[in-house]
N, C-alpha and C positions, 0 to 999 in steps of 0.2 A: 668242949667248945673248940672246934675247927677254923683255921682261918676264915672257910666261909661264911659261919655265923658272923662271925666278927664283922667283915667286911656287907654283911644285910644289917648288922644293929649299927654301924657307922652309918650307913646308908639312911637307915628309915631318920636318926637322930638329926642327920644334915636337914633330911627334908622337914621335919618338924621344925629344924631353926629356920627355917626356910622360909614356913608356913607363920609362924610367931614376927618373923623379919617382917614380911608382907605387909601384917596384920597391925605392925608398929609403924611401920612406914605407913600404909594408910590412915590412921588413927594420927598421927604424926602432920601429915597432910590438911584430915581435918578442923584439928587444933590450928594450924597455921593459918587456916583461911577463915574460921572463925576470930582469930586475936588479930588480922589485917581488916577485916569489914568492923569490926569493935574500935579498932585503932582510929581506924581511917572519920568514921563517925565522931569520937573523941577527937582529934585536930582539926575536922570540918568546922564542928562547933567551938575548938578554940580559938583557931582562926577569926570567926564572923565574932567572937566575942573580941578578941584583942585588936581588932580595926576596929570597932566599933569606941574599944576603949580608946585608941589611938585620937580619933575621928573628935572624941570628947577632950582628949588631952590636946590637940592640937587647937581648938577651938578656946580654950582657955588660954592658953599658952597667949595667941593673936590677941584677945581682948584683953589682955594683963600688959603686952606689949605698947597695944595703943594707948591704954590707961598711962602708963608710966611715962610714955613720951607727950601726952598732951599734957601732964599736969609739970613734966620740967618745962617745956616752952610754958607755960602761966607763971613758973618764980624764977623764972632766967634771966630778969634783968639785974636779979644780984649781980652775977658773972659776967665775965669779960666776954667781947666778943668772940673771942678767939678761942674760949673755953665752949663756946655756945654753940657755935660749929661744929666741932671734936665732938660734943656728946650728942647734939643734932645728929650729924652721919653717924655714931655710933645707934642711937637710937632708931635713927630711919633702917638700919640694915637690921635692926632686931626684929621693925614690926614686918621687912621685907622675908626675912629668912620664917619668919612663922608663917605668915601666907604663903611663900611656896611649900611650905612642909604641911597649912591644910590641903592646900590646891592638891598636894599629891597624895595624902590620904582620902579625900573625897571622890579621886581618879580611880584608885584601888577599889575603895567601895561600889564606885560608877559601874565601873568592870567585872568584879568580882559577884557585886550584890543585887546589881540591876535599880538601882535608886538612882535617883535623877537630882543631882543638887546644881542643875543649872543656871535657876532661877536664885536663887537666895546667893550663889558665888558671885553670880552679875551686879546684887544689890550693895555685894561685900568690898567688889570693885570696886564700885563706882564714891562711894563711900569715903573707901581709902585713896582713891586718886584724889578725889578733893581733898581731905585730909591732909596728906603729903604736899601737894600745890600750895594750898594759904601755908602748909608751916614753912615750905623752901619760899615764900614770898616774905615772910617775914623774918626769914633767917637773911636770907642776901636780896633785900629790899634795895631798891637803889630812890625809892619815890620817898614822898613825905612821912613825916613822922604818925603823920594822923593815916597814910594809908597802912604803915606796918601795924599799927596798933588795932586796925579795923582786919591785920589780916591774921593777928596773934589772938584777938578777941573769939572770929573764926574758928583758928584751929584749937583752941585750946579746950580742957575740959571743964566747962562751967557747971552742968549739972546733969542730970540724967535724961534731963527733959530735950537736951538742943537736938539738933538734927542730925548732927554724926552720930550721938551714944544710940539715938534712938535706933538710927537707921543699921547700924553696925549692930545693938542687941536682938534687932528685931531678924536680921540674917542670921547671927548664930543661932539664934533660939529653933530659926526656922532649920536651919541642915541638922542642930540638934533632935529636932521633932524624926525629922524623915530618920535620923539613925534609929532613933527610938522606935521606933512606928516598925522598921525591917526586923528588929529585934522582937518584938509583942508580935509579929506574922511568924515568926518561926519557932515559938516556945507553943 
């Protein structure tokens, strides 16, 4: 064995790594773009899954909010004025801060998903702006005794039936529905 053999079997050897490197590197390549369209598919769907779940947990969140604050304005004349205030604006920025946290997950999904929660947010509005006006009329009422109690009677939570529960469950149910509805279109 001659240095020249030597220097042909080192040769052919490279090229065979050569040829194996290629064939790994290709092979390599299509494993990676196979596990990124797998992937990619996998966080699609977890995504529209976790707004959707969000979209549900926000909407709970808002009506657990408004529950809690209409039924302390109905036993707040135990407490002092001044106590009644204090947990008034605590509780007004609880049912505030949940509304902009659906507002902005039904944006996300607007965006994201192409559903339209236009109509049922306008209904959720309008709901809660009344809502909030008779409780701040009855919280710093400056009229008679007989208008705060027509305006505590108002906001307060009497039953399932009044006009707010109905009008505020009948929205949720409704942006509830359209989540649900995007969800049964893509399974």
């Amino acid at each position: 064995m001659d240095l020249m053999d030597c220097i042909t079997k080192s040769i052919e050897i490279t090229k065979s790594i050569e040829i194996f490197s290629h064939i790994a590197t290709i092979l390599a390549a299509l494993f990676a773009i196979y596990g990124i369209n797998s992937w990619k598919k996998q966080f699609d769907f977890k995504n529209n899954y976790c707004l959707r779940k969000e979209i549900f947990r926000s909407t709970f969140s808002l009506e657990n909010s408004i529950r809690d604050f209409r039924i302390y304005l109905a036993i707040s004349e135990e407490e002092g004025w001044p106590a009644i205030k204090m947990s008034y604006e605590a509780r007004y920025n609880r049912i505030h801060e949940a509304f902009a946290n659906l507002e902005f997950q039904l944006a996300e999904a607007s965006h994201f998903e192409n559903m339209d929660f236009s109509t049922p947010l306008k209904k959720l509005k309008d709901a809660n702006a009344q809502l909030i006006f008779h409780a701040h009329n009855f919280i710093n009422s400056t009229g008679s005794i007989d208008e705060r109690m027509q305006n505590k009677e108002t906001a307060c939570w009497e039953s399932d039936d009044d006009r707010f529960s109905q009008r505020i469950k009948n929205a949720l149910e409704e942006i509830k529905n359209i989540s649900r509805g995007s969800q049964n279109e893509r399974i």
